[in-house]
C-alpha positions as CSV (number, residue, x, y, z in Angstrom):
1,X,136.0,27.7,52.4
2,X,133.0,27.0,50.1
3,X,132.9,29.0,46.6
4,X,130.6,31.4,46.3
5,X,129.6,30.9,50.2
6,X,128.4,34.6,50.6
7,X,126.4,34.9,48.1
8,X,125.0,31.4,48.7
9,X,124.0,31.7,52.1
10,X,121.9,35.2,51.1
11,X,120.4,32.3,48.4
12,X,119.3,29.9,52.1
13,X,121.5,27.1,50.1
14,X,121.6,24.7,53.2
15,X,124.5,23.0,51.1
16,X,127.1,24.8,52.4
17,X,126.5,23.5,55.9
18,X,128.4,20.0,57.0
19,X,125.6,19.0,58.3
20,X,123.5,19.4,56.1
21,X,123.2,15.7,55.3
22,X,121.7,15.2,58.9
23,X,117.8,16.1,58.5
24,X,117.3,17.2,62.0
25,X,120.1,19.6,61.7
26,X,118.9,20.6,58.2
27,X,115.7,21.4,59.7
28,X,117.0,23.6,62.0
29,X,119.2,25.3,59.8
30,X,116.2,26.1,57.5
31,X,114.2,27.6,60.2
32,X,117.2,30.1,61.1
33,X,118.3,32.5,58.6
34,X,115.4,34.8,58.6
35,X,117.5,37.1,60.5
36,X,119.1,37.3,56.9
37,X,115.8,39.4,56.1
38,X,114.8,41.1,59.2
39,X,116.4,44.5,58.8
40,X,114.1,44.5,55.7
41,X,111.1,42.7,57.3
42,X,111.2,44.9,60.4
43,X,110.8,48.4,58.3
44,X,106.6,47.6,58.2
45,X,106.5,47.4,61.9
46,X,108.1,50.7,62.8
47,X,105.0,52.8,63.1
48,X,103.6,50.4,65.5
49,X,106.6,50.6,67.6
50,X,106.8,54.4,67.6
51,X,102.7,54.1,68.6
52,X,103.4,51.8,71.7
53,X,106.7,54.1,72.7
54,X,104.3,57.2,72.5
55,X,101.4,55.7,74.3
56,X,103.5,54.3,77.0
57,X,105.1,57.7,77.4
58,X,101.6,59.9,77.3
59,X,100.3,56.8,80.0
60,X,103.0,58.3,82.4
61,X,105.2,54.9,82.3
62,X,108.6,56.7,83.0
63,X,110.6,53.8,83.9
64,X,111.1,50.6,81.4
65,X,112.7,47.2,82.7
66,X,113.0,44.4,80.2
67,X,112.7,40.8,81.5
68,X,115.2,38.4,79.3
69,X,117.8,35.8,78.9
70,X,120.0,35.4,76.3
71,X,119.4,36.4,73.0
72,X,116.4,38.4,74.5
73,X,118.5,40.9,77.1
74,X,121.7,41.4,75.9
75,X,120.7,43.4,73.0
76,X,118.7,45.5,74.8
77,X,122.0,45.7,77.4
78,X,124.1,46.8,74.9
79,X,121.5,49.7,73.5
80,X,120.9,50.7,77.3
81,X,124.6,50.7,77.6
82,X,125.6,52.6,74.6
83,X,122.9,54.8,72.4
84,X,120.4,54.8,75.2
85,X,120.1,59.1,76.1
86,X,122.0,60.0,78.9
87,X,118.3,61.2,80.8
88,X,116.8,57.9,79.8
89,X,119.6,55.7,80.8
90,X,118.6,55.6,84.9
91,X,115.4,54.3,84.0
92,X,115.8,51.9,82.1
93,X,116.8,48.2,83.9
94,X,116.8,44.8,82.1
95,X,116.9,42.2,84.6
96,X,118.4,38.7,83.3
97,X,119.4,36.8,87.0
98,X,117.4,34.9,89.6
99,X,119.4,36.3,91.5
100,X,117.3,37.5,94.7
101,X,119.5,40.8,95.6
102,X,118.7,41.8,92.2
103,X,115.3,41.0,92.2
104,X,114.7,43.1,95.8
105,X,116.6,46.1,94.2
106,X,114.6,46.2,91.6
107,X,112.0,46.2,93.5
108,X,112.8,49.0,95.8
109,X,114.2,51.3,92.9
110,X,111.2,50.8,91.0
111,X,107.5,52.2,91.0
112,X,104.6,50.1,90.1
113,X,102.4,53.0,88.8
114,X,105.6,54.3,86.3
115,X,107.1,51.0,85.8
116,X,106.2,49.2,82.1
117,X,107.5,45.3,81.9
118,X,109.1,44.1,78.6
119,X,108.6,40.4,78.6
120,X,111.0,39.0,76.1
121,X,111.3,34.7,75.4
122,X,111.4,33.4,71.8
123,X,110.1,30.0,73.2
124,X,107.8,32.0,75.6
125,X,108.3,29.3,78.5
126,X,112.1,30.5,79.6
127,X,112.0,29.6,83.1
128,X,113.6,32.7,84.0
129,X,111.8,35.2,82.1
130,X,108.6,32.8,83.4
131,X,109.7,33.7,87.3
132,X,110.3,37.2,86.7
133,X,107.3,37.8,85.0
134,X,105.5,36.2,87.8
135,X,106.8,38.0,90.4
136,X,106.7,41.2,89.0
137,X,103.0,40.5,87.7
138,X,101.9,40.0,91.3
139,X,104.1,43.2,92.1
140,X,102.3,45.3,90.2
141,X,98.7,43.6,91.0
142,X,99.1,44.0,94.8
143,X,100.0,47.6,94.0
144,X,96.1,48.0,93.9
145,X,96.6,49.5,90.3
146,X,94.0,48.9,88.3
147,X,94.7,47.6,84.7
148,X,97.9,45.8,85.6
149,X,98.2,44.0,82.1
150,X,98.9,48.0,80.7
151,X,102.0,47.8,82.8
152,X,103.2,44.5,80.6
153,X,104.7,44.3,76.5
154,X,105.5,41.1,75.5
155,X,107.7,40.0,72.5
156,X,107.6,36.2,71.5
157,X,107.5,34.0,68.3
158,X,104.3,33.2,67.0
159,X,101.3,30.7,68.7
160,X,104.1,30.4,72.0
161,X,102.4,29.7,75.6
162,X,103.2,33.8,76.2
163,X,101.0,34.4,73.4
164,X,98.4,33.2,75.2
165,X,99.1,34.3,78.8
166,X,99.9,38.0,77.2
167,X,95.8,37.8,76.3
168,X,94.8,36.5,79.2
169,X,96.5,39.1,81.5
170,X,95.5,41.7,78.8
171,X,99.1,42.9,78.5
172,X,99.1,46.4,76.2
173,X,100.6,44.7,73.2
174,X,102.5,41.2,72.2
175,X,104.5,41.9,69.7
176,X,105.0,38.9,67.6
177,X,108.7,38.0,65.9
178,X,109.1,35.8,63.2
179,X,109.8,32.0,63.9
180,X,112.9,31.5,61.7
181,X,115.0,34.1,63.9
182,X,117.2,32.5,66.5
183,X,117.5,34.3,69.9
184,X,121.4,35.1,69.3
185,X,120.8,36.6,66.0
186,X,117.5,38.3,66.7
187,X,119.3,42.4,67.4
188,X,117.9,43.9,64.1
189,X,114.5,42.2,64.6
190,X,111.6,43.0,67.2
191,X,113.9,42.0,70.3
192,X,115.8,45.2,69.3
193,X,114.3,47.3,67.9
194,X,111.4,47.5,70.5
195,X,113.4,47.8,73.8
196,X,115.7,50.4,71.9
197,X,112.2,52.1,70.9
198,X,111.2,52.4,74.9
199,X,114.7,53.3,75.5
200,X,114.5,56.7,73.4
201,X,116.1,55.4,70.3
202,X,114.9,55.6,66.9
203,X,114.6,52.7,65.5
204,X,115.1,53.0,62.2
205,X,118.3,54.5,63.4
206,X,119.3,50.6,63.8
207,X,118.2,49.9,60.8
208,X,119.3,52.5,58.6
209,X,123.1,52.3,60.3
210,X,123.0,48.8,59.3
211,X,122.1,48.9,55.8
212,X,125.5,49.4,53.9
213,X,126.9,46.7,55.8
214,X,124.3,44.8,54.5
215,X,124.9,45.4,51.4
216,X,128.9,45.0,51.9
217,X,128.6,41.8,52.7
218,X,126.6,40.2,49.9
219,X,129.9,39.8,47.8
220,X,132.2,37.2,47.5
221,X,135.5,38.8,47.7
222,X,137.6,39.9,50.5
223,X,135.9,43.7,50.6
224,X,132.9,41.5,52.5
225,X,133.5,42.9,55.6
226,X,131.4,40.2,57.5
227,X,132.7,37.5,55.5
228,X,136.5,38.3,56.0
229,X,135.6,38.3,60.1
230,X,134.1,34.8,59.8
231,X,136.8,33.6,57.9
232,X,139.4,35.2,60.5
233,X,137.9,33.5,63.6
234,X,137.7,29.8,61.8
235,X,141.4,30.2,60.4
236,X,142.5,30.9,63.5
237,X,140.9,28.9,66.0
238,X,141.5,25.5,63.2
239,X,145.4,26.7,64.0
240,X,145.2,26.6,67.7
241,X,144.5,30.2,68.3
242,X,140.8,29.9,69.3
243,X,140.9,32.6,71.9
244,X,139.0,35.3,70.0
245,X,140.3,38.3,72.2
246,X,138.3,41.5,71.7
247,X,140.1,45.0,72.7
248,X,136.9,47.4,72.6
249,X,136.9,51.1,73.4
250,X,134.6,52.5,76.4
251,X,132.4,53.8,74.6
252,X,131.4,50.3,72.8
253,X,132.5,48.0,76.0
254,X,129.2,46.7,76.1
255,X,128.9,44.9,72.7
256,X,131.7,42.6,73.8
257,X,128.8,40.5,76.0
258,X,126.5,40.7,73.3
259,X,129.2,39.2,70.8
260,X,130.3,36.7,73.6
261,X,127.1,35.0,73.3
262,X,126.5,34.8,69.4
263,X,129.9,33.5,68.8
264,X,130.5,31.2,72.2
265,X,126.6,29.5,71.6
266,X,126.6,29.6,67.7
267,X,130.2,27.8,67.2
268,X,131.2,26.2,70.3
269,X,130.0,22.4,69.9
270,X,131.7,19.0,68.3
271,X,134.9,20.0,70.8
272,X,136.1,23.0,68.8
273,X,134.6,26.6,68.5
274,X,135.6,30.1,69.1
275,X,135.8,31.5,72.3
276,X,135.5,35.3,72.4
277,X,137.5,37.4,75.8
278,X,135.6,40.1,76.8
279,X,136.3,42.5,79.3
280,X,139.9,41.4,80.1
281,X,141.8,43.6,81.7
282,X,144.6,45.1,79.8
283,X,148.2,44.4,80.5
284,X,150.2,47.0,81.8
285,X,152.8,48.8,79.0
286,X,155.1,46.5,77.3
287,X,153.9,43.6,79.2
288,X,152.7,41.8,76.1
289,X,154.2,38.5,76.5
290,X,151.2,37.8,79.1
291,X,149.0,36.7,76.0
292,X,149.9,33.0,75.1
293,X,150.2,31.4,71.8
294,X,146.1,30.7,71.4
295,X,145.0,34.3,70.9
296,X,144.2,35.8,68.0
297,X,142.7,39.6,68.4
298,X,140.1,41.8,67.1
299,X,140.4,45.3,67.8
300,X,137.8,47.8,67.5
301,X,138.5,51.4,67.7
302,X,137.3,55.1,66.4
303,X,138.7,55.6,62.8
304,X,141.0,58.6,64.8
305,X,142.1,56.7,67.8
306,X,146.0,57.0,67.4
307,X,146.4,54.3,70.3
308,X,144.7,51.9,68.6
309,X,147.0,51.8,65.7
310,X,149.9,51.7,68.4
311,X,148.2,48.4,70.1
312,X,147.3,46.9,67.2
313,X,151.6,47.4,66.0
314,X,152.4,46.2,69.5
315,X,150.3,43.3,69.2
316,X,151.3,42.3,66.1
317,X,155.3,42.6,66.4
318,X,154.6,39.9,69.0
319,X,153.0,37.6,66.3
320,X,149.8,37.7,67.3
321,X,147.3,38.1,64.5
322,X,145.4,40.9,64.4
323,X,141.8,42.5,63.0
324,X,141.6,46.3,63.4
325,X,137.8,47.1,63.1
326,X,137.1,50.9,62.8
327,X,133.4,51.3,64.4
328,X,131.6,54.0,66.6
329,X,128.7,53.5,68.9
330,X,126.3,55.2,65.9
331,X,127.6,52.3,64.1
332,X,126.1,49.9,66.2
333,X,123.7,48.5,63.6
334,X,126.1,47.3,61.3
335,X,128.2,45.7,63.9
336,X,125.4,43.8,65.1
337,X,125.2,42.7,61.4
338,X,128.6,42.7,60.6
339,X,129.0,39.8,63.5
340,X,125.8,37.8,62.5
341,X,126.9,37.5,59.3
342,X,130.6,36.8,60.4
343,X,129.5,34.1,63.1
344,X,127.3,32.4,60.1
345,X,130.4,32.0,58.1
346,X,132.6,31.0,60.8
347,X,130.2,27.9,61.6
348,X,130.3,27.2,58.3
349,X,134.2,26.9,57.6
350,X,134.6,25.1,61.4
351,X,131.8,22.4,60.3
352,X,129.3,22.9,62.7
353,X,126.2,24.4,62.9
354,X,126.0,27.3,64.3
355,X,122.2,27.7,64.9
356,X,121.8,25.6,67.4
357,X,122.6,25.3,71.3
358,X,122.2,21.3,72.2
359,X,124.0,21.9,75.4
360,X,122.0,24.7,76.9
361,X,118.8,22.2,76.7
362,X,121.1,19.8,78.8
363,X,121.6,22.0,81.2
364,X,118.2,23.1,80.9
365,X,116.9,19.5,81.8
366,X,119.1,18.8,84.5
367,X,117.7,22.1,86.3
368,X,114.5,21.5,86.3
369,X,115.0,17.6,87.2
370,X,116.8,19.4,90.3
371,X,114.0,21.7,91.2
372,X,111.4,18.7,91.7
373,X,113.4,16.8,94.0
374,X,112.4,17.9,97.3
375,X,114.5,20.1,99.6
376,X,117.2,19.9,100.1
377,X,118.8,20.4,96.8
378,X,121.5,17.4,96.7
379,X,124.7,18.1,96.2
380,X,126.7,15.1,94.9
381,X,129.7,14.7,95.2
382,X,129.3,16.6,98.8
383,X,131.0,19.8,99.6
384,X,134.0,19.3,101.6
385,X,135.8,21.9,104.2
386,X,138.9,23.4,103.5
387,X,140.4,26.5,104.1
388,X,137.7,28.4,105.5
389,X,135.2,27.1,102.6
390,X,133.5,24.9,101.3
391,X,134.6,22.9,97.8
392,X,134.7,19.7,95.4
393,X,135.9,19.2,92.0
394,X,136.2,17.2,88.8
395,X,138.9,16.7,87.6
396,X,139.8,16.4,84.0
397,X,143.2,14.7,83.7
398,X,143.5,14.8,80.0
399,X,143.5,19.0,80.0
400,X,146.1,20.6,78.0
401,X,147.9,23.4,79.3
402,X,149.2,25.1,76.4
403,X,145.4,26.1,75.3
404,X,143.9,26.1,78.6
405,X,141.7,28.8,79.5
406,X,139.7,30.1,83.3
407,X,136.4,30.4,83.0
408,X,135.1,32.2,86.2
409,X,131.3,30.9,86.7
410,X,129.8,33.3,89.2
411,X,126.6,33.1,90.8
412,X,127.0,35.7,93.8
413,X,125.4,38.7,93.8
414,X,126.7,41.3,91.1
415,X,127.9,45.1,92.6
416,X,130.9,46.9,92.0
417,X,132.7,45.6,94.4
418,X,132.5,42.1,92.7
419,X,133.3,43.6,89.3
420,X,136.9,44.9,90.4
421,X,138.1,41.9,92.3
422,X,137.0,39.9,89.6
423,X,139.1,42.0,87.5
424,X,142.3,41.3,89.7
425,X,141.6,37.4,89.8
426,X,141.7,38.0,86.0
427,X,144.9,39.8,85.2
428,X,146.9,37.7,88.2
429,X,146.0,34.9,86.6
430,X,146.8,35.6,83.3
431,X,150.2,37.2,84.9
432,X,151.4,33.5,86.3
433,X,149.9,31.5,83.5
434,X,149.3,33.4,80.0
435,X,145.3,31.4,80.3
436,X,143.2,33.5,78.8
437,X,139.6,34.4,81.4
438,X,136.1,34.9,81.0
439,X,133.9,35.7,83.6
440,X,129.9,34.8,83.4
441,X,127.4,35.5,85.9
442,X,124.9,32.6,86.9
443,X,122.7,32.4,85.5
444,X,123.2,34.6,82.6
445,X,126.0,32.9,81.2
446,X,124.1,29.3,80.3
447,X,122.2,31.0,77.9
448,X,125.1,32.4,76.6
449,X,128.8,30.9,76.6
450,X,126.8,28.2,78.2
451,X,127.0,26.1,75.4
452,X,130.9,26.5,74.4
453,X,131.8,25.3,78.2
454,X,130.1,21.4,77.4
455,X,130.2,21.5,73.6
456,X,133.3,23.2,72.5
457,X,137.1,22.5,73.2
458,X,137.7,20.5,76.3
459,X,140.4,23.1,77.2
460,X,138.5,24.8,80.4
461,X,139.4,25.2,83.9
462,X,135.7,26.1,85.5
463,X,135.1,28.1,88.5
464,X,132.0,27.7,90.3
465,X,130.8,30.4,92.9
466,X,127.9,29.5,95.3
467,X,127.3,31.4,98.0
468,X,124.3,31.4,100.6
469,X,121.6,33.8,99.7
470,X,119.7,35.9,103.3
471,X,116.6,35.8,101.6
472,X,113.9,33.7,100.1
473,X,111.7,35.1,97.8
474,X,108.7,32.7,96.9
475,X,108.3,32.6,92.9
476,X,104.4,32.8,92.0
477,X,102.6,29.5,90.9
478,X,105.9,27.5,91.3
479,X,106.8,25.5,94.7
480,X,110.0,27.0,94.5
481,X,112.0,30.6,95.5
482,X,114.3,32.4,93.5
483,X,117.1,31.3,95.5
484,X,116.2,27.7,95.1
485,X,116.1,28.1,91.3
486,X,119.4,29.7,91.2
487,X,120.6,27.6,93.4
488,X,119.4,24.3,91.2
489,X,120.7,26.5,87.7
490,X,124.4,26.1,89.6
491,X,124.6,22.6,90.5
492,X,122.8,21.5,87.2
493,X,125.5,23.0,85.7
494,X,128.2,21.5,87.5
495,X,126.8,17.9,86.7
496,X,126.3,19.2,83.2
497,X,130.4,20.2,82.9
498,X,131.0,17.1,84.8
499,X,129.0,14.8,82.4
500,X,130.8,16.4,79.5
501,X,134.1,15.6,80.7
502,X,135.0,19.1,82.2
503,X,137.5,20.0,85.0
504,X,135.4,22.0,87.6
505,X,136.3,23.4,90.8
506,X,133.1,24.2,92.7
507,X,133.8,26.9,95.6
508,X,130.9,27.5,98.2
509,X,130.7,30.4,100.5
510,X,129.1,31.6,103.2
511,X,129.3,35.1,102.8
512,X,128.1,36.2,100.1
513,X,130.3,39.5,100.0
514,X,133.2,38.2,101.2
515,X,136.2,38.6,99.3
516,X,137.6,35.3,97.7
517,X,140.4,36.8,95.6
518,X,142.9,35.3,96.6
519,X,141.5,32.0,97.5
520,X,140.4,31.8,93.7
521,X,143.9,32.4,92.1
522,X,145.1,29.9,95.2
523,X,142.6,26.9,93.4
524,X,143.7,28.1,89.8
525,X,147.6,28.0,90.5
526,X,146.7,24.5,92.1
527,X,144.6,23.4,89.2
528,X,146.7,24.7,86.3
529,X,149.8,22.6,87.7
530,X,147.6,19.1,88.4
């Protein structure tokens, strides 16, 4: 690791990057650290958040629902999920799919005339965020209300095209965030802290929690709490254990997705990265020898949780290395921080750099391409019978067993009952072959592990769910529904994993709610012995 590398990337030295010899990825690296400052820059715009909150509360708007991807939802996710107040939590929604179920729920659990829209897109062109706002736009408008624009916030960078559309629909306030803020590392700035405003949640609570570790980590020794993280994920992913599996209590289960993204996107590129494993299911007792060789763990726990120092033991006499984290949700701040900070440094010590995404705009690209062929979408290679389904694959015959991993890519409609059998596929899986799992749903998972599945280590066994959607919804101003678009997000994907060399497995159904448990762990038991 670099001397002095904490202290010099507080001093912006653009040195301590690899790339730094590259000016296009210098550029980019100098228009990304303001996140370094926000906490501080974002203590002048609290009173203006507290006014908005306040006048959207005496205006009668009961009911918030944030429109994002990415770095501009799954913030606002984790702060419904976790600090939001229990009488707040119902009415709060953030919608991140084009997924049309979703879409039609929201629309039937939500009232116009209560209902304020948080339109969040650092570019301000997001195609999804673009859709949504659209739709519900037009919503609200044939409603018959009367000053629709009241019913819409919008957070941006500066001079973006939402800028301008915000003024034009007279939306009741854009707030603008500053430009050198990625999306992933944009929690303790306006993306934050204005959703968690809406949402009941002080603010400055954010910003206040996150102050010491702050200042903790502007040393250079090993008490740098953010520091010692970063360098833990690089050691161990340069030694084969890239499989950075997080063990979170309940009460903080919702960060994991939120961490997913900023450390899958940030350092997943050049074929290596870190792959974060959220929401695994646990093993049952003493079963321990499920977890292969390429793990390494971070587990976060209350400073009195008695079990954690017993799984953290148990994982370790197994000779898996370990981080215990001791964090509460009122800690939330600082972990947001402490993991910014961390994922910087990690970057750093893998030699890439970690603020930007160049395979999400590839997959990006081969979307919309999609979208203005005509109908229907093609699908090449074809989609074959077997089974009772529909398939076709890429192969990728130069996959390495030993570090493998599943990643479930799922864009069927998201309820409980998809949420447990995706569990099961997970733990059988890793019960017959120690690969580690992660699970994203399409499309929210482009924008967020996305990036690790084309850029980082070719080391993925990819499982795309398709399924035929009952509805149609037009989007507004685009010659194109909801399902279309989602529809187009899946197989650019596909080609995208396919032109980056990826083994894929692409499993179409007709039945949208049909259980396909066990024909998933059938293709994975096939695939993992090809």
């Amino acid at each position: 690791m670099t001397d002095r590398v904490a202290s010099r990337l507080w001093q912006k030295d653009t040195s301590i990057f690899s790339v730094a010899s590259n000016p296009v990825a210098l550029a980019s690296i100098t228009t990304r650290l303001g996140w370094l400052d926000a906490p501080a820059a974002m203590r002048p715009h609290l009173d203006t958040i507290r006014d908005v909150a306040r006048q959207v509360a005496a205006d009668g708007l009961t009911s918030v629902c944030l429109l994002g991807m990415g770095g501009s939802s799954l913030c606002a996710e984790v702060l419904r999920l976790t600090l939001a107040p229990a009488d707040r939590m119902a009415d709060v929604h953030v919608l991140d799919t084009t997924d049309e179920r979703a879409i039609q729920q929201a629309s039937r659990v939500l009232t116009p005339a209560t209902t304020l829209f948080i339109v969040a897109s650092k570019s301000g062109s997001t195609i999804e965020v673009t859709a949504l706002e659209a739709y519900f736009r037009t919503w609200v408008t044939n409603a018959a209300i009367t000053t629709p624009g009241r019913h819409f916030i919008a957070i941006t960078d500066p001079d973006t095209a939402m800028v301008a559309h915000a003024a034009a629909h007279h939306y009741r306030h854009t707030f603008i965030n500053p430009a050198d803020i990625g999306g992933r590392f944009s929690a303790l700035s306006l993306f934050g802290l204005v959703p968690a405003a809406l949402m009941g949640i002080d603010p400055a609570v954010l910003l206040d929690g996150a102050a010491p570790m702050i200042d903790a980590c502007r040393t250079d020794d090993d008490d740098n709490p953010g520091l010692a993280l970063g360098e833990y994920m690089a050691e161990h992913a340069l030694a084969g254990r890239d499989k950075l599996t997080l063990i979170l209590p309940p009460a903080m289960a919702a960060l994991g997705l939120w961490v997913e993204q900023l450390v899958a996107e940030s350092t997943g590129k050049q074929g290596r990265g870190v792959l974060p494993i959220v929401d695994e299911p646990l093993p049952a007792s003493g079963q321990l020898d499920e977890y292969g060789r390429d793990r390494a763990f971070v587990l976060v726990s209350d400073p009195a949780d008695d079990i954690a120092v017993t799984r953290r033991q148990a994982l370790a006499g197994e000779g898996h290395p370990v981080m215990h984290l001791q964090s509460t949700p009122r800690d939330l701040g600082a972990e947001f921080f402490r993991w910014e900070f961390a994922t910087a440094i990690a970057g750093i010590a893998l030699d890439v750099n970690p603020f930007d995404e160049p395979n999400v705009r590839d997959a990006k690209s081969r979307t919309q391409a999609l979208l203005a062929l005509g109908d229907p979408l093609p699908v090449n290679p074809p989609l074959v019978a077997r089974d009772g389904f529909l398939g076709r694959s890429h192969r990728n015959v130069n996959i390495d067993p030993a570090g493998t991993f599943v990643a479930i890519l799922d864009y069927l409609p998201q309820d409980a009952g998809r949420a447990t059998a995706v569990a099961h596929v997970r733990a059988a899986i890793r019960h017959r072959t120690k690969a580690a799992t992660t699970y994203g749903a399409g499309p929210r998972y482009l924008h967020s592990t996305g990036q690790f599945h084309k850029g980082g280590t070719n080391a993925g066994l990819f499982l795309l769910l398709t399924g035929a959607d009952a509805t149609a919804t037009p989007v507004p101003d685009a010659d194109y529904t909801f399902s279309r678009l989602k529809h187009a997000q899946a197989l650019g994907d596909y080609e995208a994993l396919v032109a980056n060399g990826r083994h894929v497995v692409h499993f179409h159904v007709s039945d949208a709610d049909a259980d396909f448990s066990t024909a998933l762990e059938t293709l994975v038991n096939e695939a993992m012995r090809q």
